[in-house]
ChimeraX commands (.cxc) that place a marker at each C-alpha (Angstrom):
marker #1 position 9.48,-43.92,-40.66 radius 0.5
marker #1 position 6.28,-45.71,-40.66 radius 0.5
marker #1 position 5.03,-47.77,-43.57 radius 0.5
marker #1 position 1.80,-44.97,-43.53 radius 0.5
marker #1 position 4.56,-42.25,-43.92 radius 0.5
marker #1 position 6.71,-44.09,-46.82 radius 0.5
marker #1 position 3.31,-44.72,-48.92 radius 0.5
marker #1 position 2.69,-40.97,-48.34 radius 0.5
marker #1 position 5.57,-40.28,-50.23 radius 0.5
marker #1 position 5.86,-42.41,-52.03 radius 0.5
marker #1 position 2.75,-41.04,-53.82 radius 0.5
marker #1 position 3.72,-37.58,-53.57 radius 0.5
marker #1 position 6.66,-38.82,-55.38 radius 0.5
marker #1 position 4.72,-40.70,-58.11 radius 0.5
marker #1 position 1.91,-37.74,-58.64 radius 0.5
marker #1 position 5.32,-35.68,-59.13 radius 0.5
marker #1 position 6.63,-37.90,-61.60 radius 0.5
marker #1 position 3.48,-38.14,-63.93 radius 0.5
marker #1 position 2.79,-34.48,-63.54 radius 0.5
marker #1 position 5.90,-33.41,-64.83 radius 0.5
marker #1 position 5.66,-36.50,-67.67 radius 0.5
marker #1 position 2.21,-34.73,-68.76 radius 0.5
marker #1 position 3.64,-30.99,-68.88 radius 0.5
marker #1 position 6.59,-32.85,-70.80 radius 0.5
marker #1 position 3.90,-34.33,-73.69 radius 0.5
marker #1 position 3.29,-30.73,-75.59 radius 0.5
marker #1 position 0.77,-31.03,-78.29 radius 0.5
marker #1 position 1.62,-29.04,-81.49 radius 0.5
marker #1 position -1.43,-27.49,-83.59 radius 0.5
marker #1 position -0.77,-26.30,-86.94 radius 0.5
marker #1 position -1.93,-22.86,-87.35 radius 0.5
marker #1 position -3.22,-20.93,-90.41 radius 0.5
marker #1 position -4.74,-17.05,-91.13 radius 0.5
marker #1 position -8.38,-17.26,-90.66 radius 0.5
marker #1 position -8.64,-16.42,-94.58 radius 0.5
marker #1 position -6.81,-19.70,-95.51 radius 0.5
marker #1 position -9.70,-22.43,-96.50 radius 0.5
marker #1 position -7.27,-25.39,-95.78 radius 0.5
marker #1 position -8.87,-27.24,-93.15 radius 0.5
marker #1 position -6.62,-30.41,-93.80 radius 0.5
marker #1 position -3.88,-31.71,-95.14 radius 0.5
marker #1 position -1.84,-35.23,-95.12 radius 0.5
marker #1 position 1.98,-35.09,-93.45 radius 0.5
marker #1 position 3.43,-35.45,-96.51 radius 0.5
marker #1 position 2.13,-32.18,-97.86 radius 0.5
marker #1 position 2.80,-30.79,-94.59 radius 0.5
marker #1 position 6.28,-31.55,-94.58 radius 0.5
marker #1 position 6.60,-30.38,-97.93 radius 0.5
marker #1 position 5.32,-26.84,-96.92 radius 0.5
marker #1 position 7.58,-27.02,-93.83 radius 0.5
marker #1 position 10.67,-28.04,-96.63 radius 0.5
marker #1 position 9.03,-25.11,-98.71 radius 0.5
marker #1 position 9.53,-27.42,-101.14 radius 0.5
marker #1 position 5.79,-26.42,-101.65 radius 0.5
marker #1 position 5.88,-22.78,-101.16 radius 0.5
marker #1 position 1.85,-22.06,-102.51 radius 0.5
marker #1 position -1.24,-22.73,-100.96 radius 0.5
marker #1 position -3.75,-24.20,-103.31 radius 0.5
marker #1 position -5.56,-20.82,-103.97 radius 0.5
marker #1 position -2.11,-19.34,-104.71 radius 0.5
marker #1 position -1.15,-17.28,-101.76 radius 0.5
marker #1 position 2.74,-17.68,-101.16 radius 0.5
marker #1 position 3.37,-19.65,-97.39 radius 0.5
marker #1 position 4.99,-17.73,-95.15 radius 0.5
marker #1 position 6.80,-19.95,-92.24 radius 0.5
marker #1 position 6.41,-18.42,-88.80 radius 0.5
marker #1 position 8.26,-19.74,-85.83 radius 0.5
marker #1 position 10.15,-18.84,-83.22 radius 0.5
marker #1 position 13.77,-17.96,-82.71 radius 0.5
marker #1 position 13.92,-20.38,-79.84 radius 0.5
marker #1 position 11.57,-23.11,-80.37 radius 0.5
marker #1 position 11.60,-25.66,-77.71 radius 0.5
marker #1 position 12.43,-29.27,-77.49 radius 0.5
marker #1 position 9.48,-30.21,-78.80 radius 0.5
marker #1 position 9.06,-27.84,-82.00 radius 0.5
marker #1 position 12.47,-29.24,-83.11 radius 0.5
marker #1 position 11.69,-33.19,-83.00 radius 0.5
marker #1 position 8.19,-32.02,-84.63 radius 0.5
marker #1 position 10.26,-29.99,-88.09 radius 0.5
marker #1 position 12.75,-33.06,-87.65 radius 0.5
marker #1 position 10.08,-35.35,-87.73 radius 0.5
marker #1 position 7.71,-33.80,-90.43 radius 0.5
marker #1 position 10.74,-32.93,-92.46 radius 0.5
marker #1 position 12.52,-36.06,-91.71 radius 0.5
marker #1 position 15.85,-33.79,-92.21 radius 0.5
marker #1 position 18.13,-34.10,-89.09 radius 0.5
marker #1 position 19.05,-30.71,-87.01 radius 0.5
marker #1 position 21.56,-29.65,-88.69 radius 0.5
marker #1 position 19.77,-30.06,-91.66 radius 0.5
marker #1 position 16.86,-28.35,-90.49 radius 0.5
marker #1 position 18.89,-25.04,-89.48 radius 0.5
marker #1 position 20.59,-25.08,-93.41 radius 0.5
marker #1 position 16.59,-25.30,-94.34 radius 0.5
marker #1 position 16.21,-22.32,-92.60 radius 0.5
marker #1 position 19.06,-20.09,-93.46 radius 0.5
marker #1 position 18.65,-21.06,-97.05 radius 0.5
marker #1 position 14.94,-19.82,-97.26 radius 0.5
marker #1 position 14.69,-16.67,-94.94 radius 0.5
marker #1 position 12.67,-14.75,-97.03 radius 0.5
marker #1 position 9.72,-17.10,-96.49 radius 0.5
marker #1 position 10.73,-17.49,-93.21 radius 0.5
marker #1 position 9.57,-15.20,-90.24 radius 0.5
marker #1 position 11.23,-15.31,-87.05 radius 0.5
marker #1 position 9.25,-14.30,-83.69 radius 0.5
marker #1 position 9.90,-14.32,-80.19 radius 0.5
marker #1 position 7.06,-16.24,-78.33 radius 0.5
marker #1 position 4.26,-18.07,-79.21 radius 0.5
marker #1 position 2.11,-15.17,-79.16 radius 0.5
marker #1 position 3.60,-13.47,-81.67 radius 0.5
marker #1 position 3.40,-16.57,-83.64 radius 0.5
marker #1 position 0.33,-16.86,-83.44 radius 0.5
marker #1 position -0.49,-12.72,-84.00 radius 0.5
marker #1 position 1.45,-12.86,-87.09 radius 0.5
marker #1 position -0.20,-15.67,-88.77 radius 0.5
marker #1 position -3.69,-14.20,-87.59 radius 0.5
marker #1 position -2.09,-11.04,-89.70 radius 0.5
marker #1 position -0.39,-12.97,-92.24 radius 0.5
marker #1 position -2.25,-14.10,-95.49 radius 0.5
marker #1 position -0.34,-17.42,-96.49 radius 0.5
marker #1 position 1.20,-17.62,-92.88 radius 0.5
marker #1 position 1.41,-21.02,-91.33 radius 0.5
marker #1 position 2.62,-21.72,-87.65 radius 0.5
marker #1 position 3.23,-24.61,-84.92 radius 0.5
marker #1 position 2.23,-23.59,-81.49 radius 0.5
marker #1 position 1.37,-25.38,-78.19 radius 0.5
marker #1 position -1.92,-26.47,-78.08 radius 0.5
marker #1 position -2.73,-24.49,-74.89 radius 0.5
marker #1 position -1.68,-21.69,-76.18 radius 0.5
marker #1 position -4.80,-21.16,-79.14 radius 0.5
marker #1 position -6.50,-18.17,-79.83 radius 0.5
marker #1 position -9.56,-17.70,-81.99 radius 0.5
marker #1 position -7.76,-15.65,-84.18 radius 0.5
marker #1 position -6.24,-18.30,-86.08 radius 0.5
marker #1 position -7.30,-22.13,-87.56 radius 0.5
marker #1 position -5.84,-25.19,-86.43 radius 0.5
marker #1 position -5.28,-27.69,-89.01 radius 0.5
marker #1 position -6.27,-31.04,-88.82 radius 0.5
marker #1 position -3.05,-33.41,-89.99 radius 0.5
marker #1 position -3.81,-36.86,-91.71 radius 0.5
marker #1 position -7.41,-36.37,-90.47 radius 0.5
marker #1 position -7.09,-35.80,-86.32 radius 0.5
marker #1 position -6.77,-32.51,-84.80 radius 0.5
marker #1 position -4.58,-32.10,-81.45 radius 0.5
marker #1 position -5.29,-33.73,-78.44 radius 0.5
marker #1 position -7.47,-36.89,-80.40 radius 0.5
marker #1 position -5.43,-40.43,-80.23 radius 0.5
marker #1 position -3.07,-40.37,-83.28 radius 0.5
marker #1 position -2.05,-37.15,-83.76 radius 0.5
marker #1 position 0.79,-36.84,-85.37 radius 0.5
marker #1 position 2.40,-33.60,-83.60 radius 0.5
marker #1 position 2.39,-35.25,-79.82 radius 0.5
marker #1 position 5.51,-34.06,-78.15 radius 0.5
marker #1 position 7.67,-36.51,-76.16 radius 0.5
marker #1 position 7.30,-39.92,-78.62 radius 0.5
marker link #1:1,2 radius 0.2
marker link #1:2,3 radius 0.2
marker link #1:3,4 radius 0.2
marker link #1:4,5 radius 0.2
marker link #1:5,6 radius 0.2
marker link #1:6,7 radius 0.2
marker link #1:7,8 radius 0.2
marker link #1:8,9 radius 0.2
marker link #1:9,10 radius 0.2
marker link #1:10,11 radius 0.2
marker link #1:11,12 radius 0.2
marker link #1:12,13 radius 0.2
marker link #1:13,14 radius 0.2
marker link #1:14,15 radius 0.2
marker link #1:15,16 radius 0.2
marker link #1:16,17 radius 0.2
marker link #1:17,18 radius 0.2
marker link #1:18,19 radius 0.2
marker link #1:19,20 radius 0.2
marker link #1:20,21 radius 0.2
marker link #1:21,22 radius 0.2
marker link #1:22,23 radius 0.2
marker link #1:23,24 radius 0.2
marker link #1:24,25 radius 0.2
marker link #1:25,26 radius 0.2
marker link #1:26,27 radius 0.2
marker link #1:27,28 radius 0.2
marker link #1:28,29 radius 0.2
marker link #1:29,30 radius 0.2
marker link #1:30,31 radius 0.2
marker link #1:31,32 radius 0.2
marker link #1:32,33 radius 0.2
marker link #1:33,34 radius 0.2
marker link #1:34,35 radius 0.2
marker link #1:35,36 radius 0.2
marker link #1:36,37 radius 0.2
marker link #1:37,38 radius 0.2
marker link #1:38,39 radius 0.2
marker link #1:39,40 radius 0.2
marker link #1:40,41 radius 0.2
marker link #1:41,42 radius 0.2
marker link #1:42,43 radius 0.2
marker link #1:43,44 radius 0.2
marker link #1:44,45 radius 0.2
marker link #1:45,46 radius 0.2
marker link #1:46,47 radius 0.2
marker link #1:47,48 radius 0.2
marker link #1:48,49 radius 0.2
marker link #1:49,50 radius 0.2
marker link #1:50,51 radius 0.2
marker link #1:51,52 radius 0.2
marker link #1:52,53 radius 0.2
marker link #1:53,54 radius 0.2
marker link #1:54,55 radius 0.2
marker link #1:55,56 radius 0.2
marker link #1:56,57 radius 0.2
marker link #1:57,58 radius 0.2
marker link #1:58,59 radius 0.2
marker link #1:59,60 radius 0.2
marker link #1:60,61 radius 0.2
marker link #1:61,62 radius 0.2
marker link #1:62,63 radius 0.2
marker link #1:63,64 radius 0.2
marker link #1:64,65 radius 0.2
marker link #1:65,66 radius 0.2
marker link #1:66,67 radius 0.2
marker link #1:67,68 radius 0.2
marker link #1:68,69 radius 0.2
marker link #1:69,70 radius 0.2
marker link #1:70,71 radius 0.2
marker link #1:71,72 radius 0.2
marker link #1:72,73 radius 0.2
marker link #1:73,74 radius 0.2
marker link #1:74,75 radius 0.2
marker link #1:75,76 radius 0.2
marker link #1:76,77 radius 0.2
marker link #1:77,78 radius 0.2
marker link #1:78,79 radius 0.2
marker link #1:79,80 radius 0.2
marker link #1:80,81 radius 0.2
marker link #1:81,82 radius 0.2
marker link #1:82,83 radius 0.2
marker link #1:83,84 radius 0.2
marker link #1:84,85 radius 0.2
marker link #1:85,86 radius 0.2
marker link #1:86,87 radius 0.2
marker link #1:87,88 radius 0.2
marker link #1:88,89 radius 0.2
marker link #1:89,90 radius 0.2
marker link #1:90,91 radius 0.2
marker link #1:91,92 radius 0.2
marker link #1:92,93 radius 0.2
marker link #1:93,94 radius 0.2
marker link #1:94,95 radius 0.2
marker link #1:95,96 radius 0.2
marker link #1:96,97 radius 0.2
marker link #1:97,98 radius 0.2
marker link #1:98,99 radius 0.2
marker link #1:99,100 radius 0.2
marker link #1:100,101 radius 0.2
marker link #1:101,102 radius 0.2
marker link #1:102,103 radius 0.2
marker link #1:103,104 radius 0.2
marker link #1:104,105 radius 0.2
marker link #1:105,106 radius 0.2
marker link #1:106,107 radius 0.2
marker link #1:107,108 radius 0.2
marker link #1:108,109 radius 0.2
marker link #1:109,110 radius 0.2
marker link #1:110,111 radius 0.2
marker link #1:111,112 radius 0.2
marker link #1:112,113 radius 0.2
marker link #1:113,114 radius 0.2
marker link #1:114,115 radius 0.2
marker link #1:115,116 radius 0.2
marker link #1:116,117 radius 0.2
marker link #1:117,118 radius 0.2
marker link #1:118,119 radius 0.2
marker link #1:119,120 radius 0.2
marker link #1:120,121 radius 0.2
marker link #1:121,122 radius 0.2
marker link #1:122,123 radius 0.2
marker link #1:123,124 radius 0.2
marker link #1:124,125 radius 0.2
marker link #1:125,126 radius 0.2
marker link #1:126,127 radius 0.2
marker link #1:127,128 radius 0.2
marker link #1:128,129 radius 0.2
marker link #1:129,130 radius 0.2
marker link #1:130,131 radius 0.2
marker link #1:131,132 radius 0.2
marker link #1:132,133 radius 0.2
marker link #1:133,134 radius 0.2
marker link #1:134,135 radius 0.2
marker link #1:135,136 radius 0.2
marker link #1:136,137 radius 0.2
marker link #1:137,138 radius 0.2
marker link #1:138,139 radius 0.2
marker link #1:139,140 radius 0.2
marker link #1:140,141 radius 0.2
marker link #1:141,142 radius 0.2
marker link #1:142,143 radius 0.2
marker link #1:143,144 radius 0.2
marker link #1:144,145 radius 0.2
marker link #1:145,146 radius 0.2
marker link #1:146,147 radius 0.2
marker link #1:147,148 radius 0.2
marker link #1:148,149 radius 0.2
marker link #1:149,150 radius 0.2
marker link #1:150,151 radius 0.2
marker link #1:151,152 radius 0.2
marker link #1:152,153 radius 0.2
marker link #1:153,154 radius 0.2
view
């Protein structure tokens, strides 16, 4: 094989590699009902709503949790990390509070119920926004600026 042919694939190999390392880095965005004035909040009170340790929004509405029954890779480091519980700890969470807790299939639905949700409160991929719901900004940054908090695979 030439030395033309190796550096072929060799970059074929390496644009491989880095695409598959980008799809790997999922950005979370925390979602709220388009009724909920919250525009911010600091990771502390974020993991305190995700703990529903905190289970009111400031103008009183009750929280309601929505996330899916599968959540990837990703979702679960995020609730470990925000929660700093460990997995195990995370599913008691869960069990323990099910009646602020909704359970959905897909990210769409996650993101339809807390559009339909007052007090609803979601993590979703990034990519997979819809206008029907607002994203939160955590400690200040939205998704996708340097910083954020919620950037799968670190």
């Amino acid at each position: 094989m030439s030395f033309m042919h190796r550096k072929s694939y060799f970059l074929m190999f390496l644009s491989i590699v880095l695409l598959c390392s980008a799809c790997q880095a999922t950005q979370l965005a925390v979602v709220v009902d388009k009724a909920n004035n919250t525009a911010s909040m600091s990771s502390t009170d974020l993991a305190k709503i995700l703990k529903l340790s905190n289970a009111k929004w400031p103008d009183g509405k009750q929280v309601v949790l929505v996330l899916r029954s599968v959540p990837g890779a990703e979702m679960q480091l995020a609730l470990q990390k925000l929660s700093n519980m460990s997995g195990d700890q995370v599913k008691d969470l869960l069990a323990a509070h099910k009646s602020s807790i909704l359970i959905v299939h897909s990210e769409q639905e996650v993101l339809k119920s807390v559009s339909t949700i007052p007090g609803a409160i979601g993590l979703v991929d990034v990519y997979s926004l819809t206008s029907g719901v607002n994203v939160l900004k955590v400690d200040g940054k939205l998704p996708l600026e340097p910083g954020y908090l919620l950037r799968g695979g670190q």
